[in-house]
C-alpha positions as CSV (number, residue, x, y, z in Angstrom):
1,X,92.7,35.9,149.5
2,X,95.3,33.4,149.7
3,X,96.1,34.2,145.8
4,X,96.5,37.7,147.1
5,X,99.5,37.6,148.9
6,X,100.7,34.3,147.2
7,X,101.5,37.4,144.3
8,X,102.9,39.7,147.3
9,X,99.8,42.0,146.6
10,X,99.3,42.4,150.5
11,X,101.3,40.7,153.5
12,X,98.1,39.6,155.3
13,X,94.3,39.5,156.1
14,X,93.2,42.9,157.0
15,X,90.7,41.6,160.5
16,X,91.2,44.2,162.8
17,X,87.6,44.9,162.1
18,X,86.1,41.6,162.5
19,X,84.8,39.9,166.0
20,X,86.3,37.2,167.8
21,X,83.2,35.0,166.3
22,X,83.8,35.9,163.1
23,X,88.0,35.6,163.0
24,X,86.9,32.2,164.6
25,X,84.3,31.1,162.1
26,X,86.9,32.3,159.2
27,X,89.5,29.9,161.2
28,X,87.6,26.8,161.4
29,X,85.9,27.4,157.4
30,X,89.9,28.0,156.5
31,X,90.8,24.9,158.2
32,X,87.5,22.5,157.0
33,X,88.8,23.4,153.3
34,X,92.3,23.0,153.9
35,X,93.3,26.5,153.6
36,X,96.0,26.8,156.6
């Protein structure tokens, strides 16, 4: 997804339909590889 709006295909990650647990889980995975 990061590739994604690295090219200015989309400004952001579209969430508003996830749950806290999930955004939260996505966060930690994201930060365990190094993403943010």
């Amino acid at each position: 997804m990061n590739y994604v709006i690295d090219q200015g295909w989309a400004f952001y990650w579209g969430t508003s339909m996830w749950t806290a647990a999930q955004i939260s889980e996505a966060c930690e995975i994201a930060d365990r590889l190094g993403l943010v």
